[in-house]
PDB file of N, CA, C and O in Angstrom, chain B, residues numbered from 101:
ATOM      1  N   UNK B 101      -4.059   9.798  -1.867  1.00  0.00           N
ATOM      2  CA  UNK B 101      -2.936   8.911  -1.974  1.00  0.00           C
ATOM      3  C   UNK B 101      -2.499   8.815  -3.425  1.00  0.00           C
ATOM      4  O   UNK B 101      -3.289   8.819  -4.369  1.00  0.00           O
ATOM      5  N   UNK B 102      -1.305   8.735  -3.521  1.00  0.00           N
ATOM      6  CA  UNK B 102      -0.845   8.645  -5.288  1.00  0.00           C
ATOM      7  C   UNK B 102       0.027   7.606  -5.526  1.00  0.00           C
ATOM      8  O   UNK B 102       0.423   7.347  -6.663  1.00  0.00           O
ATOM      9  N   UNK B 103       0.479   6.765  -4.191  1.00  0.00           N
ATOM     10  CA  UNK B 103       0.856   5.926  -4.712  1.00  0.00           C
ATOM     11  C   UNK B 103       1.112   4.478  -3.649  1.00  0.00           C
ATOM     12  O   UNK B 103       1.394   4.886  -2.523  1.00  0.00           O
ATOM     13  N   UNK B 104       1.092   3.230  -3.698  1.00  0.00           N
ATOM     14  CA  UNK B 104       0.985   2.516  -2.648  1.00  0.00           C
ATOM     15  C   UNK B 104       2.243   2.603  -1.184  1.00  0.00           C
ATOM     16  O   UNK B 104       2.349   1.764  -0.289  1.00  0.00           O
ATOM     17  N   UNK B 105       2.886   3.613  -1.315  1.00  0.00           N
ATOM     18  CA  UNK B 105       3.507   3.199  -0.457  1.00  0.00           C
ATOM     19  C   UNK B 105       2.998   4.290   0.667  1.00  0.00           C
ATOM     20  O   UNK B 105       3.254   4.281   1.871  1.00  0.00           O
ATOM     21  N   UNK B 106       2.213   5.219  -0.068  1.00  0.00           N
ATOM     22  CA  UNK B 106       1.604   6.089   0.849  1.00  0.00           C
ATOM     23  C   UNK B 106       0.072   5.792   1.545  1.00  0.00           C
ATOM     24  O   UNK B 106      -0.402   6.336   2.542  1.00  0.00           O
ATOM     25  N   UNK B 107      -0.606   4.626   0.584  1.00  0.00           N
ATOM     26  CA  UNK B 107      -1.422   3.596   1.102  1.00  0.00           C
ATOM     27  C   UNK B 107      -0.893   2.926   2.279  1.00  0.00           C
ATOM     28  O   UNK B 107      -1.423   2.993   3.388  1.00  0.00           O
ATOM     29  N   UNK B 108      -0.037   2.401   2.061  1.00  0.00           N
ATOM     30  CA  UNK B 108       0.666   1.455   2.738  1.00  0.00           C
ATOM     31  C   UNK B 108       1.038   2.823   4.514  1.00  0.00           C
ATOM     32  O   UNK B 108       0.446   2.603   5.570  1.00  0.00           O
ATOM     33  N   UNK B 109       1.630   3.533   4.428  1.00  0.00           N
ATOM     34  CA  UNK B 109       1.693   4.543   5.137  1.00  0.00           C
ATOM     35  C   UNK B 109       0.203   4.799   6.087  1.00  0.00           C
ATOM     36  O   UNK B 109       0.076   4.446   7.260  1.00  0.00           O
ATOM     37  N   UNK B 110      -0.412   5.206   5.604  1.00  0.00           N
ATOM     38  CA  UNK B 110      -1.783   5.768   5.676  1.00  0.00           C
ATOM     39  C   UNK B 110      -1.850   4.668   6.817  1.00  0.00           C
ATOM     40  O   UNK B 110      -1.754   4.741   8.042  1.00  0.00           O
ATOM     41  N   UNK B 111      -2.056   3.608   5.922  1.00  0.00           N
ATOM     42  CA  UNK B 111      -2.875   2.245   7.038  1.00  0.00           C
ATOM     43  C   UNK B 111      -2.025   2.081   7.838  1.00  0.00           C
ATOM     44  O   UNK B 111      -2.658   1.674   8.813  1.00  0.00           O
ATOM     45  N   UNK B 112      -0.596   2.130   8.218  1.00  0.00           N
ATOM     46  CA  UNK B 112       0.394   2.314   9.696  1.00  0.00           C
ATOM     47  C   UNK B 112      -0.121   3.241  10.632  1.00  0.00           C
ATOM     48  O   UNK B 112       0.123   3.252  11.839  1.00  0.00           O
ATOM     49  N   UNK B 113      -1.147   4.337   9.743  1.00  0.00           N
ATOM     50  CA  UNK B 113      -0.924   5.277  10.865  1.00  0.00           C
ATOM     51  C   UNK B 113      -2.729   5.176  11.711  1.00  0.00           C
ATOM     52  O   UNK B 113      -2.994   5.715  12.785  1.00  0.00           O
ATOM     53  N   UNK B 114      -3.642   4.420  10.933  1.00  0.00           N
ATOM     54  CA  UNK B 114      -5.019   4.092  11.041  1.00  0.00           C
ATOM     55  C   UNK B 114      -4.737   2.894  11.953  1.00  0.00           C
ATOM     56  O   UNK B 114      -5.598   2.771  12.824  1.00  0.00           O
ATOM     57  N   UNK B 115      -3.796   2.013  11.983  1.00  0.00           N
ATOM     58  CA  UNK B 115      -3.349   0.855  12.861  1.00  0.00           C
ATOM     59  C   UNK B 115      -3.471   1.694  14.246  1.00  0.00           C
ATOM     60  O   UNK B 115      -4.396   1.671  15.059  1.00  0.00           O
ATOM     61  N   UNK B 116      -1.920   2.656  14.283  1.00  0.00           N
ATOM     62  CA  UNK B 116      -1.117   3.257  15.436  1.00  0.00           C
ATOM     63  C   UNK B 116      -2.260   4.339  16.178  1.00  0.00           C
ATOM     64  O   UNK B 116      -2.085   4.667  17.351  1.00  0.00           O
ATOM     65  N   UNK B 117      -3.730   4.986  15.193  1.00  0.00           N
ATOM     66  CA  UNK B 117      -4.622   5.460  15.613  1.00  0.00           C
ATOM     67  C   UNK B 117      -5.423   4.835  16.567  1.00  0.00           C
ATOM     68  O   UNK B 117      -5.759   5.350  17.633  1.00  0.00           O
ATOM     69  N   UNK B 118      -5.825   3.356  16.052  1.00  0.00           N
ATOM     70  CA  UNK B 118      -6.425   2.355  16.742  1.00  0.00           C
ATOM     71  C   UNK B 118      -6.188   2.365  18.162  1.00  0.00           C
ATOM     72  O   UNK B 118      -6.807   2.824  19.123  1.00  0.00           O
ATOM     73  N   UNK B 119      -5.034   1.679  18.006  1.00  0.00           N
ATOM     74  CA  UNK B 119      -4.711   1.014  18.975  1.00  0.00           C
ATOM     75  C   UNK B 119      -3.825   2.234  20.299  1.00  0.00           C
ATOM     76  O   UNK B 119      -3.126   2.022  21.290  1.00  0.00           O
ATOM     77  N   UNK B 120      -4.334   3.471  19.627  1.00  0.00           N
ATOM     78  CA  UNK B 120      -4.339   4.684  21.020  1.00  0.00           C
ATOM     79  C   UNK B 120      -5.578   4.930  20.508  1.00  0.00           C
ATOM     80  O   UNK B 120      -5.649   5.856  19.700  1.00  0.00           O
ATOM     81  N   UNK B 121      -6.708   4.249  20.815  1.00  0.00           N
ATOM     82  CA  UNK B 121      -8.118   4.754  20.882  1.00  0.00           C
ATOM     83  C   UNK B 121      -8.218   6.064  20.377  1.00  0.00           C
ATOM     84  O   UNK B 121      -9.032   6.790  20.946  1.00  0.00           O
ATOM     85  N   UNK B 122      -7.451   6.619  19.259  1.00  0.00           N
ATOM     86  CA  UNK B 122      -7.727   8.105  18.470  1.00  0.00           C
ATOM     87  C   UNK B 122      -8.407   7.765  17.558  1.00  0.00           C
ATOM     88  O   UNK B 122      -8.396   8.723  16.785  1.00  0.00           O
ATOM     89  N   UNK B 123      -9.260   6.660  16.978  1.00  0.00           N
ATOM     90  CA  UNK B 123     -10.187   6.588  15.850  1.00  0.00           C
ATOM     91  C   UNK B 123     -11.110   5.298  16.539  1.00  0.00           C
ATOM     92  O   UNK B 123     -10.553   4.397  17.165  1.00  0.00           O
ATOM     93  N   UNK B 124     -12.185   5.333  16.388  1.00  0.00           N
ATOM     94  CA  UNK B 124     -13.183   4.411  16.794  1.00  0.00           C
ATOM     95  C   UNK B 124     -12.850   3.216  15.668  1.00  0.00           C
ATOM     96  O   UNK B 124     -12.399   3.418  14.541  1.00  0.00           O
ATOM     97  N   UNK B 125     -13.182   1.937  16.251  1.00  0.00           N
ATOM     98  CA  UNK B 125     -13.254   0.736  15.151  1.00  0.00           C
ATOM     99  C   UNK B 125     -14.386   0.663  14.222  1.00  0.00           C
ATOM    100  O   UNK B 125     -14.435  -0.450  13.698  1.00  0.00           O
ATOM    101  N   UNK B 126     -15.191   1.354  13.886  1.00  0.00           N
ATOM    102  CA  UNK B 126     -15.956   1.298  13.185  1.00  0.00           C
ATOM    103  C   UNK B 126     -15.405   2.234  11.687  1.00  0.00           C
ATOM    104  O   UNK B 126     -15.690   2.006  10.511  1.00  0.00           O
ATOM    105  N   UNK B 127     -14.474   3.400  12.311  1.00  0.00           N
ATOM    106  CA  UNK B 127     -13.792   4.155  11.209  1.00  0.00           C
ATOM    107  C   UNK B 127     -12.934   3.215  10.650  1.00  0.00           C
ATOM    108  O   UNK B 127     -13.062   2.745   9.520  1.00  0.00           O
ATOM    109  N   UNK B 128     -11.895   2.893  11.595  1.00  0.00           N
ATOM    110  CA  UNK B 128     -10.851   1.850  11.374  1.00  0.00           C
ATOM    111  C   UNK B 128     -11.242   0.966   9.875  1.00  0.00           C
ATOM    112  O   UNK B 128     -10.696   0.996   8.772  1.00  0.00           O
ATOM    113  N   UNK B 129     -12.560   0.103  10.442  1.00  0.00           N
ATOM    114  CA  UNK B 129     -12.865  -0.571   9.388  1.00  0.00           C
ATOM    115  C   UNK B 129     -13.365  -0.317   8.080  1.00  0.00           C
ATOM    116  O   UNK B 129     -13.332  -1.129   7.156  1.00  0.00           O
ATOM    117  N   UNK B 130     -13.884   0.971   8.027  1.00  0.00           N
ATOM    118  CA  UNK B 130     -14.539   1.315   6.851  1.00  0.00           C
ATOM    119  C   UNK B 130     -13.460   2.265   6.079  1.00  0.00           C
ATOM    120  O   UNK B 130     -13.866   2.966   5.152  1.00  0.00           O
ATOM    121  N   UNK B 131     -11.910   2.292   6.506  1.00  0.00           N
ATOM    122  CA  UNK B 131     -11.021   3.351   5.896  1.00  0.00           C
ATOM    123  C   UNK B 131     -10.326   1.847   5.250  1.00  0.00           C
ATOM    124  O   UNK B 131     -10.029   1.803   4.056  1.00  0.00           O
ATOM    125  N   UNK B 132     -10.084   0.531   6.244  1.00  0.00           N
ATOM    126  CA  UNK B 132      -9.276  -0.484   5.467  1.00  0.00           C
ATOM    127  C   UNK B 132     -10.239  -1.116   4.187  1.00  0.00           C
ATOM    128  O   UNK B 132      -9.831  -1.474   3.082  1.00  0.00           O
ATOM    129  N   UNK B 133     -11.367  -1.130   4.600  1.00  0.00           N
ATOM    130  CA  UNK B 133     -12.227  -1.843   3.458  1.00  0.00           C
ATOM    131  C   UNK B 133     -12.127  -0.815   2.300  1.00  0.00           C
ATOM    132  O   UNK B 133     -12.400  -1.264   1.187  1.00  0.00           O
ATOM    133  N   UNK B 134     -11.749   0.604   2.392  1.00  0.00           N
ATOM    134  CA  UNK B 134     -11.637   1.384   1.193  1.00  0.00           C
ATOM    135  C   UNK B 134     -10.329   0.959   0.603  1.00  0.00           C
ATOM    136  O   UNK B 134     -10.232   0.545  -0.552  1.00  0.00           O
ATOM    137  N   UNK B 135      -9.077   1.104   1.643  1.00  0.00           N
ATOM    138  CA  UNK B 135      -7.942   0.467   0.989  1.00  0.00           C
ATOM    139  C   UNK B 135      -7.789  -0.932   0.298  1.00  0.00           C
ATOM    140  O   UNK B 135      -6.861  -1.295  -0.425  1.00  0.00           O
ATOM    141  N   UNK B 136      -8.847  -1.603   0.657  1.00  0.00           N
ATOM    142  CA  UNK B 136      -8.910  -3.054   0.135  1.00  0.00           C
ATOM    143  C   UNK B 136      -9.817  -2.660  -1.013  1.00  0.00           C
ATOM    144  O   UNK B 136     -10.075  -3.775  -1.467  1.00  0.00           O
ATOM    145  N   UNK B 137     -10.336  -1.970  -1.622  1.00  0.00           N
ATOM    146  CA  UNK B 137     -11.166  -1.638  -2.918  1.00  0.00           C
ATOM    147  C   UNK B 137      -9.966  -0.980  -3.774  1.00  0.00           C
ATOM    148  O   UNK B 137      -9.897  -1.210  -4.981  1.00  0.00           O
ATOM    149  N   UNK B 138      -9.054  -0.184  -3.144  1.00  0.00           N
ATOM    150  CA  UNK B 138      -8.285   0.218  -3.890  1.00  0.00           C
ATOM    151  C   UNK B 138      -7.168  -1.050  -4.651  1.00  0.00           C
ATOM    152  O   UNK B 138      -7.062  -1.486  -5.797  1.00  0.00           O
ATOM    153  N   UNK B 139      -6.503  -1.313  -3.429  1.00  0.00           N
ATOM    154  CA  UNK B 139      -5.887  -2.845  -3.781  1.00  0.00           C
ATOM    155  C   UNK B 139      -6.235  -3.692  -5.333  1.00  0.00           C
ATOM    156  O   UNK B 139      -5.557  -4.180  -6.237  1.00  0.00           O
ATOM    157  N   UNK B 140      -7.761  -3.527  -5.011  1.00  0.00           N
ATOM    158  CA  UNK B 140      -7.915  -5.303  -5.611  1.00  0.00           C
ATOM    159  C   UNK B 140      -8.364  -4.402  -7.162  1.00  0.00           C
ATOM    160  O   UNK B 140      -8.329  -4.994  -8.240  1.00  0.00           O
ATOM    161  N   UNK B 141      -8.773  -2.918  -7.056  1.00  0.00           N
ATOM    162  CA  UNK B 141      -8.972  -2.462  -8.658  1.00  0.00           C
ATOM    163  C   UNK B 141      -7.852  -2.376  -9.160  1.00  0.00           C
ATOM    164  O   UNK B 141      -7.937  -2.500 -10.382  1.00  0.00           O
ATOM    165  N   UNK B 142      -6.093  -2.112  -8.561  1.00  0.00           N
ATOM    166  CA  UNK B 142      -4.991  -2.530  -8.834  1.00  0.00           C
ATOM    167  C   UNK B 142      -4.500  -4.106  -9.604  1.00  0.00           C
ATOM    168  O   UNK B 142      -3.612  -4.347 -10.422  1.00  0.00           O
ATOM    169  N   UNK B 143      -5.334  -4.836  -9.049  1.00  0.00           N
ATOM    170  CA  UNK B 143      -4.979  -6.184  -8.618  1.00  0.00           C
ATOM    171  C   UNK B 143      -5.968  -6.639 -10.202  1.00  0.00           C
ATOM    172  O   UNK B 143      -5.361  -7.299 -11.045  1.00  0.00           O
ATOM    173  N   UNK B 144      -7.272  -6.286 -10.452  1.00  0.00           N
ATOM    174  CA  UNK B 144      -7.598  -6.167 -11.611  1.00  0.00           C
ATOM    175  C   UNK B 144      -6.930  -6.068 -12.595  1.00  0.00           C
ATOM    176  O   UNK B 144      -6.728  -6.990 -13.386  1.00  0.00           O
ATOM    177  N   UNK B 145      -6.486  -4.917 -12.687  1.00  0.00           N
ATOM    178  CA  UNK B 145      -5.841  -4.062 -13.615  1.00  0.00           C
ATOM    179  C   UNK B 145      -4.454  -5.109 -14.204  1.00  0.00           C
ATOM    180  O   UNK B 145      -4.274  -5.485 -15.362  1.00  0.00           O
ATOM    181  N   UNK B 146      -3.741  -5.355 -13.188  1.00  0.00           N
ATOM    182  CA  UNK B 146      -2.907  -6.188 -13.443  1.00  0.00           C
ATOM    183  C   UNK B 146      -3.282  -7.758 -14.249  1.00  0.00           C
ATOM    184  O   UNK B 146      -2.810  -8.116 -15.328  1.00  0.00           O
ATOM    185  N   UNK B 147      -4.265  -8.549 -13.380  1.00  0.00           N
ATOM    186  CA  UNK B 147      -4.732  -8.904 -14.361  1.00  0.00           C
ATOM    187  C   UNK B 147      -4.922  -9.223 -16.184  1.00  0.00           C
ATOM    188  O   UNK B 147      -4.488  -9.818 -17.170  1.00  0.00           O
ATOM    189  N   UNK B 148      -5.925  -8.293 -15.640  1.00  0.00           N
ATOM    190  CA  UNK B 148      -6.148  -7.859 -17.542  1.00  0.00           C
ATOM    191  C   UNK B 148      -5.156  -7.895 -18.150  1.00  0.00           C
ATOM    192  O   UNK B 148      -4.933  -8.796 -18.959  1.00  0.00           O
ATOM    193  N   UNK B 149      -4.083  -6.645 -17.834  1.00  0.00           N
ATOM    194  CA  UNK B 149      -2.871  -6.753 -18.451  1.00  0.00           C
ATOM    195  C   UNK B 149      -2.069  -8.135 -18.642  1.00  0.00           C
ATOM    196  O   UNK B 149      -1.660  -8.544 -19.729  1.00  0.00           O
ATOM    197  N   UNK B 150      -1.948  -8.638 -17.686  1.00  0.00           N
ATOM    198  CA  UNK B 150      -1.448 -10.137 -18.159  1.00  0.00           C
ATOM    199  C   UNK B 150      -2.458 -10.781 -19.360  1.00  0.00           C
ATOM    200  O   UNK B 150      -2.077 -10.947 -20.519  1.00  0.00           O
ATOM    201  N   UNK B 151      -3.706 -11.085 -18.911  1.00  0.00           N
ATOM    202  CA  UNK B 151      -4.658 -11.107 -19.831  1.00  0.00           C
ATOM    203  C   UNK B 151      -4.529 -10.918 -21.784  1.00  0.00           C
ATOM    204  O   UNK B 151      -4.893 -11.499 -22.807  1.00  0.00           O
ATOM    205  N   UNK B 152      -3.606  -9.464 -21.261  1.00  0.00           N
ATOM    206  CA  UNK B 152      -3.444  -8.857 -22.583  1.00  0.00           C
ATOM    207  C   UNK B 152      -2.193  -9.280 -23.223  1.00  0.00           C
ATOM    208  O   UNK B 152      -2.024  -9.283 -24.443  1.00  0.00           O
ATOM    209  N   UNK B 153      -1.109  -9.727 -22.137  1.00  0.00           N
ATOM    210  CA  UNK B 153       0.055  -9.615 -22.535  1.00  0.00           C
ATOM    211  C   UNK B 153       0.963  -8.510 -22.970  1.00  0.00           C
ATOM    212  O   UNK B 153       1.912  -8.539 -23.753  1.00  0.00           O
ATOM    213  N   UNK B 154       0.455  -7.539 -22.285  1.00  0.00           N
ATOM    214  CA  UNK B 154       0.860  -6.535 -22.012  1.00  0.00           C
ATOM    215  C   UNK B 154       1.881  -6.018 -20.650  1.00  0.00           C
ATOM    216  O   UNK B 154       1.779  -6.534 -19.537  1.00  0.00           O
ATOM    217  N   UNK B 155       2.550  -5.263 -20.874  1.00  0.00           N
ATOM    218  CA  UNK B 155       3.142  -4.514 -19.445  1.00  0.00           C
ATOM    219  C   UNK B 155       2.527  -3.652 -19.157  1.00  0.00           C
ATOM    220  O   UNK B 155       2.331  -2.759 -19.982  1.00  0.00           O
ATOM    221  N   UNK B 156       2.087  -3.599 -18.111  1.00  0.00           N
ATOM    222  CA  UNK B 156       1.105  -2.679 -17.489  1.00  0.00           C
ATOM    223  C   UNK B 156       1.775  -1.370 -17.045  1.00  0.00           C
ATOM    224  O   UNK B 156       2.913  -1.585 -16.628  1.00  0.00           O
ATOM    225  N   UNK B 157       1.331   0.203 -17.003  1.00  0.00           N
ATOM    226  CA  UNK B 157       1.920   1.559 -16.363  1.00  0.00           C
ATOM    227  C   UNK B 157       1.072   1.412 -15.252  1.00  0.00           C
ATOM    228  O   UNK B 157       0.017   1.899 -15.658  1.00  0.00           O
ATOM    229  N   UNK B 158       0.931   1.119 -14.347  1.00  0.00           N
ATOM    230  CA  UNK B 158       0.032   1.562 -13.323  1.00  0.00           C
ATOM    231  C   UNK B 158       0.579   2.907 -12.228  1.00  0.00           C
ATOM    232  O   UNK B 158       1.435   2.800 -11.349  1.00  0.00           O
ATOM    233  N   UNK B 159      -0.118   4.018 -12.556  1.00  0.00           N
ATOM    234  CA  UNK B 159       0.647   5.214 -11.623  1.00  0.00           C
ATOM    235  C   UNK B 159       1.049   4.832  -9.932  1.00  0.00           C
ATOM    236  O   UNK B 159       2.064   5.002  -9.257  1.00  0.00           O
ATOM    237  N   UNK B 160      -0.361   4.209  -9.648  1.00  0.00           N
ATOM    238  CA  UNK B 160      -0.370   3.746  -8.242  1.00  0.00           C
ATOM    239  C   UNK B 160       0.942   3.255  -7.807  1.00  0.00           C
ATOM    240  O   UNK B 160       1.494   3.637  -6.775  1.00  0.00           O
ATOM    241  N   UNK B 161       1.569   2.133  -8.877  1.00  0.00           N
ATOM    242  CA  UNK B 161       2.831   1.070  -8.545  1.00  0.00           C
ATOM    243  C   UNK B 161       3.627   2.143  -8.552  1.00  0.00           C
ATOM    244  O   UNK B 161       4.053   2.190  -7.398  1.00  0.00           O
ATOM    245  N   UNK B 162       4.194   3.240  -9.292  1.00  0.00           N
ATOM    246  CA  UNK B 162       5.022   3.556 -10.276  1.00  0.00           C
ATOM    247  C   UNK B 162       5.809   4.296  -8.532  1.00  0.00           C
ATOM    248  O   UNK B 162       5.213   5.320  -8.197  1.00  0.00           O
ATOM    249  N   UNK B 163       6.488   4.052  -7.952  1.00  0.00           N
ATOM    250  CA  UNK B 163       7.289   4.874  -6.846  1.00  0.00           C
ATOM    251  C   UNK B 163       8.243   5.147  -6.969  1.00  0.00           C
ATOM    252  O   UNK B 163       8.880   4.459  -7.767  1.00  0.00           O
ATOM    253  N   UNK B 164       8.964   6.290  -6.294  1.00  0.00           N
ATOM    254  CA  UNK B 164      10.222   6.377  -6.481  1.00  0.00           C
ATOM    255  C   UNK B 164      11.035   5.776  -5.718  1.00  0.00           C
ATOM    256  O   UNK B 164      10.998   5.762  -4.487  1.00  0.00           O
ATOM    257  N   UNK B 165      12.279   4.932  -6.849  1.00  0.00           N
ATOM    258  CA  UNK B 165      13.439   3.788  -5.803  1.00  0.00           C
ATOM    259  C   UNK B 165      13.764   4.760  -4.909  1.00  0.00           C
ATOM    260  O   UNK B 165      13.629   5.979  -5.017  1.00  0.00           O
ATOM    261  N   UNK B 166      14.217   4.096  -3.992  1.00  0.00           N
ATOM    262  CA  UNK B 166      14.998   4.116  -2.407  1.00  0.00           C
ATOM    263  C   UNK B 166      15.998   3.384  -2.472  1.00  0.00           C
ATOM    264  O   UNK B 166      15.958   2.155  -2.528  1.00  0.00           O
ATOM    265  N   UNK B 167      17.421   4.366  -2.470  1.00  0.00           N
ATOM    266  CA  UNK B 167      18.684   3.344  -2.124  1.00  0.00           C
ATOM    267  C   UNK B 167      18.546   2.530  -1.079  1.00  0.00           C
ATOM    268  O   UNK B 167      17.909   2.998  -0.135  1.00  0.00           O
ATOM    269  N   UNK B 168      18.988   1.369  -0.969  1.00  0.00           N
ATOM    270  CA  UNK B 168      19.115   0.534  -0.076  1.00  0.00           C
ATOM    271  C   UNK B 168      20.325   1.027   0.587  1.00  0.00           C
ATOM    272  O   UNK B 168      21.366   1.400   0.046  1.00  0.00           O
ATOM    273  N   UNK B 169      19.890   0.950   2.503  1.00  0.00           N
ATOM    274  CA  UNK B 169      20.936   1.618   2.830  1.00  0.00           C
ATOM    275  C   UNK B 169      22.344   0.394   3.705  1.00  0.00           C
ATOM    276  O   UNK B 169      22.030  -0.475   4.518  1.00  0.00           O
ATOM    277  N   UNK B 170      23.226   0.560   3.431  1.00  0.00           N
ATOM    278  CA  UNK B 170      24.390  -0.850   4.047  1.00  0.00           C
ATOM    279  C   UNK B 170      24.372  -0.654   5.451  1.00  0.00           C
ATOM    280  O   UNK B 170      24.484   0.412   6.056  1.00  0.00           O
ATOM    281  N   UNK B 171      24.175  -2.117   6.032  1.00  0.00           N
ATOM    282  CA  UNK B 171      23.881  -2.231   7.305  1.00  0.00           C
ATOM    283  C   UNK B 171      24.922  -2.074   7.769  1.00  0.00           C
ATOM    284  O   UNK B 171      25.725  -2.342   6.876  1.00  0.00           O
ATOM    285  N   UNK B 172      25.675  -1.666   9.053  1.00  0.00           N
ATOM    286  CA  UNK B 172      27.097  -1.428   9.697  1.00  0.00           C
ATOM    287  C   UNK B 172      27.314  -2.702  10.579  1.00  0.00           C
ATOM    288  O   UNK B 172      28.415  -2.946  11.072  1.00  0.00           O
ATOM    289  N   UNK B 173      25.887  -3.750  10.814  1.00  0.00           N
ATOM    290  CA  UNK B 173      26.295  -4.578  11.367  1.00  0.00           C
ATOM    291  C   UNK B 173      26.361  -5.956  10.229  1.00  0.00           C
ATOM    292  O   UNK B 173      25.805  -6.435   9.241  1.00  0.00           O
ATOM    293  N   UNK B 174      27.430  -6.153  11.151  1.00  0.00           N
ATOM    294  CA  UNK B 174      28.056  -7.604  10.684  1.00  0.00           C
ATOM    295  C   UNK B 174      27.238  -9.057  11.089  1.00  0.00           C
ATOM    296  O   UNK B 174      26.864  -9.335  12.228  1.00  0.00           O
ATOM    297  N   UNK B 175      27.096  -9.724  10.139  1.00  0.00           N
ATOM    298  CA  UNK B 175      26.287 -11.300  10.584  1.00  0.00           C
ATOM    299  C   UNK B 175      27.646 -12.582  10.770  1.00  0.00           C
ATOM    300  O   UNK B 175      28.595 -12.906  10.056  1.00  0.00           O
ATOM    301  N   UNK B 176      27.198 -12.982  11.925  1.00  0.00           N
ATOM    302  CA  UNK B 176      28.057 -13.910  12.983  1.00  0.00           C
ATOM    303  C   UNK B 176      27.989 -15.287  12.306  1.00  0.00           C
ATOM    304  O   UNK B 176      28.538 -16.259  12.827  1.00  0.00           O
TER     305      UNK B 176
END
């Protein structure tokens, strides 16, 4: 993974595995508890940097924008 939105990805598809019995819950859990180690050494990191008063580069965050795309529907 290189960056959270492909984390974020990953675990949609370890969910959608689940819940069609294509991965046992015992995998399930030991692939989210890795994503939750990844998370929170992020979540550190950030931290500190505040800590430091610093702006943090974190590669993980760093994604590429996505235009937002205009909805065709109208709100009533």
């Amino acid at each position: 993974m290189k960056n959270v939105i492909e984390l974020r990805n990953e675990l949609i598809s370890i969910f959608e595995q689940l819940k069609a019995k294509e991965i046992s819950h015992a995998d399930a859990k030991e692939l989210n508890n890795s994503a939750g180690k990844i998370i929170n050494s992020v979540k550190v990191e950030l931290e500190y940097a505040g800590l430091c008063k610093v702006i943090p580069n974190i590669a993980f965050l760093n994604t590429p924008k996505v235009k937002a795309e205009k909805s065709n529907t109208e709100r009533k």
